[in-house]
N, C-alpha and C positions, 0 to 999 in steps of 0.2 A: 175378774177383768182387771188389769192393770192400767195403772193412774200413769194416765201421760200428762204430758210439763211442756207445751206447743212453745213456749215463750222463752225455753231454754237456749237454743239456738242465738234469737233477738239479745238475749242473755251475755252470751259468748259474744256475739258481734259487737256489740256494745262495752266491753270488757274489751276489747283488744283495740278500738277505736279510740275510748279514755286513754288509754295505755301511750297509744302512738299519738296522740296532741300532746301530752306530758312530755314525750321524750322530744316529741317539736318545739316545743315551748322552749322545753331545757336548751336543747341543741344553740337554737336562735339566740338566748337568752348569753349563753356560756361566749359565742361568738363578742354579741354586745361588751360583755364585760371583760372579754379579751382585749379588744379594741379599747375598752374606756382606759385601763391599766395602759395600755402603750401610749395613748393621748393625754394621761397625764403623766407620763415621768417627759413624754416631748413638753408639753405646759409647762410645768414643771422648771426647766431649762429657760423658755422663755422670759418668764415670769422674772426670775433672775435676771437674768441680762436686759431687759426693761428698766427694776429697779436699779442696776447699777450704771445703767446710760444716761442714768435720771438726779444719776450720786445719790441715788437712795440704799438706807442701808439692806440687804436683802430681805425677805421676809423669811421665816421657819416653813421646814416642810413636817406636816402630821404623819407618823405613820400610824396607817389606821387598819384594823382585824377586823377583815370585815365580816368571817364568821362570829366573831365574838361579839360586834358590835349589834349582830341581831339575838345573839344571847348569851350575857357575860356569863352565862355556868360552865359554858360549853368551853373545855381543858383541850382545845386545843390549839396550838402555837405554831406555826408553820410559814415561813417567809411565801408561800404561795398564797396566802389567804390576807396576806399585807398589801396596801396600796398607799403607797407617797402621795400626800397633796397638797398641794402649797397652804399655810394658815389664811392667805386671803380669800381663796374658794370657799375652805372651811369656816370662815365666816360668814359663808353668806346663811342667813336665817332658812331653816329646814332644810339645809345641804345632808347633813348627817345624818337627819331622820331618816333619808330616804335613801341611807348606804344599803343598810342593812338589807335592802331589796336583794342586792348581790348576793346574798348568800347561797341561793341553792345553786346561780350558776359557777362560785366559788368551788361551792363542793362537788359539782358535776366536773368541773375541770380538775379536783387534784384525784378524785376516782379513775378517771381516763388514765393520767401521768402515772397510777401504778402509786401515788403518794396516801393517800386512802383507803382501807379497806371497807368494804360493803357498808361494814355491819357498822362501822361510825359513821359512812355517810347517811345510814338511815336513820342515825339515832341525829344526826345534825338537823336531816332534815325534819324529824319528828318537831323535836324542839322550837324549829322554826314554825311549821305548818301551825299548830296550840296557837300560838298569841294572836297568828295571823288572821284567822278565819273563826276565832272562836270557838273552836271545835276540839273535842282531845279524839285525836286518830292515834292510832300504834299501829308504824309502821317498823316491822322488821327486815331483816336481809331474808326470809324465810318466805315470808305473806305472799300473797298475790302480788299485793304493793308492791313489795320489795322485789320483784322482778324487774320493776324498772331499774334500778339500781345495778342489776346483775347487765340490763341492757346500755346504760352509761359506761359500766365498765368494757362491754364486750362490742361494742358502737350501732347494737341490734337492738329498735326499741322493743318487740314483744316477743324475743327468741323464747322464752320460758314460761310465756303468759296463759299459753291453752297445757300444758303439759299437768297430764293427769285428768285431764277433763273431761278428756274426750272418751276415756275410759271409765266413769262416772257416768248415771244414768239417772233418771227421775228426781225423788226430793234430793239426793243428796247432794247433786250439781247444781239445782235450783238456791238452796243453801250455801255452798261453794259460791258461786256467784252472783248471787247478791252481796256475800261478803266482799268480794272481789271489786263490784260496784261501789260500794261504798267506802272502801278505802283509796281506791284509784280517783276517785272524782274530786273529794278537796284534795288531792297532790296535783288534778290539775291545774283547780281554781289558782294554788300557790306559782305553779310553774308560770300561768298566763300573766299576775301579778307581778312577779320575777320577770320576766319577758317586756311587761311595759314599763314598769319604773327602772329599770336596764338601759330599754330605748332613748326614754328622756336624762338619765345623767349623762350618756354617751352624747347627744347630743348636748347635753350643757358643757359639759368641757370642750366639746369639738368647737362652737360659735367662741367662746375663751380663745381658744387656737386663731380661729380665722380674724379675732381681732387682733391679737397678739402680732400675726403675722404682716397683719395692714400696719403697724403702728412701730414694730422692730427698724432701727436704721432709716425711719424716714423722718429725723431732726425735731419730730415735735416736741415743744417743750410739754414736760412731764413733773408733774408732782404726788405725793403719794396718794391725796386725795382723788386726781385725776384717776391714777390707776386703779384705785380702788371702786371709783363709779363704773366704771370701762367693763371691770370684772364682774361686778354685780350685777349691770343690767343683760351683761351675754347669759349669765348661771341661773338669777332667779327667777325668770320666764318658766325653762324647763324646770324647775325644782318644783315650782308650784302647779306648772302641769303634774308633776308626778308625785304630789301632794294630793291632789284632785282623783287620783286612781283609789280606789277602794272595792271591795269586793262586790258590792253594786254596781260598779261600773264595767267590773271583770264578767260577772255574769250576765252582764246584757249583750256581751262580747262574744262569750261562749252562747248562749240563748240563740244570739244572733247565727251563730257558725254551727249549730244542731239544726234548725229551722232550716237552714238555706242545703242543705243538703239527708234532712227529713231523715234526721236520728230517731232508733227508739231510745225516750229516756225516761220510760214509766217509772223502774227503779232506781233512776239517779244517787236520790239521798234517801237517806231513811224515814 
């Protein structure tokens, strides 16, 4: 009598679900960080002309890698993964900490542009995932995992996700996907991370902006210390909210978003 695997199915469903909050998260995440890069080189401009309405001397702008800033091994150099930010920003305490979050939507965006191949952005995103989550996953351009990768390039989050599987039967698919499981689910945890500490620098430089914008050309007098409080109290709100994110906080999130629409996720983690 042959050994049937009822939960394979629940299996697969579960596997292409992971799959597609990943590539949501990314998607979401890569927008964020689009918008943060254009609000600060607009900041940026401000900033300047602030100080020099104020005859202050201007302040330096950082550029800063922000794939590299989440892991200086990682040899790659690419004016797409640089963001200008004025030194005043960048002073403010745990501004920097919390660049590095950018990175998987960094690498999501230069995959899309054709500037990336797969197979480094899996090996970026590996790199990143390790220190993130505590975890060593291997994720390849090959893997299950690394289908999402093929799906950032192709703008399909799970175009390649079932392929071969369904042609698989008993342990073997049951095997198949649990691995599958297991490597898709911390790439979410990091995307949803990515995703929220995304959100709050975007929005720390956006309040930077709208004060900027109240304060431009309307005669107040300005000193450097002024500007400097000004800058600090719009940035370090959000920074410290997105200091406050940790993967306890991510996973009450996703908890939250499995429960409210009654996932199976008996084999989540290992």
């Amino acid at each position: 009598m042959p050994i049937f695997y009822p939960d394979n199915d629940n299996r697969k469903r579960r596997l292409i679900e992971l799959a597609t909050d990943t590539e949501n998260f990314l998607y979401d995440a890569t927008a964020n960080y689009n918008e943060f890069r254009a609000l600060c080189s607009q900041v940026n401009a401000q900033i300047v002309s602030v100080y020099q309405e104020a005859g202050l001397q201007k302040p330096d702008i950082s550029q800063i890698n922000v794939i590299k800033q989440a892991d200086p091994s990682t040899d790659i150099n690419t004016e797409e993964t640089v963001v200008a930010i004025a030194e005043v920003i960048v002073d403010v305490a745990g501004f920097i900490g919390s660049v590095k979050y950018l990175a998987p939507a960094a690498t999501k965006m230069l995959v899309r542009a054709g500037l990336m191949t797969e197979e480094t952005a899996a090996k970026v995103l590996t790199k990143f995932t390790v220190p993130l989550i505590d975890r060593e996953v291997e994720i390849t351009a090959g893997d299950l995992a690394g289908s999402i990768l093929g799906g950032i390039a192709g703008g399909v989050a799970v175009a390649g996700i079932d392929l071969g599987i369904d042609a698989i039967e008993g342990s073997i698919a049951k095997d198949k996907l649990r691995t599958g499981l297991h490597q898709i689910y911390p790439m979410r945890q990091t995307a949803k991370m990515s995703l929220d500490q995304t959100k709050e620098l975007k929005n720390s430089i956006q309040s930077v902006k709208t004060t900027l914008d109240a304060i431009t050309g309307a005669g107040i007098e300005l000193n450097e210390q002024i500007i400097t409080n000004l800058i600090t109290k719009d940035v370090q709100p959000s920074v410290q909210r997105a200091q406050a994110i940790t993967l306890d906080t991510v996973n009450a999130e996703l908890s939250g978003l499995d429960a409210d629409r009654k996932s199976w996720t008996n084999e989540d983690t290992n």
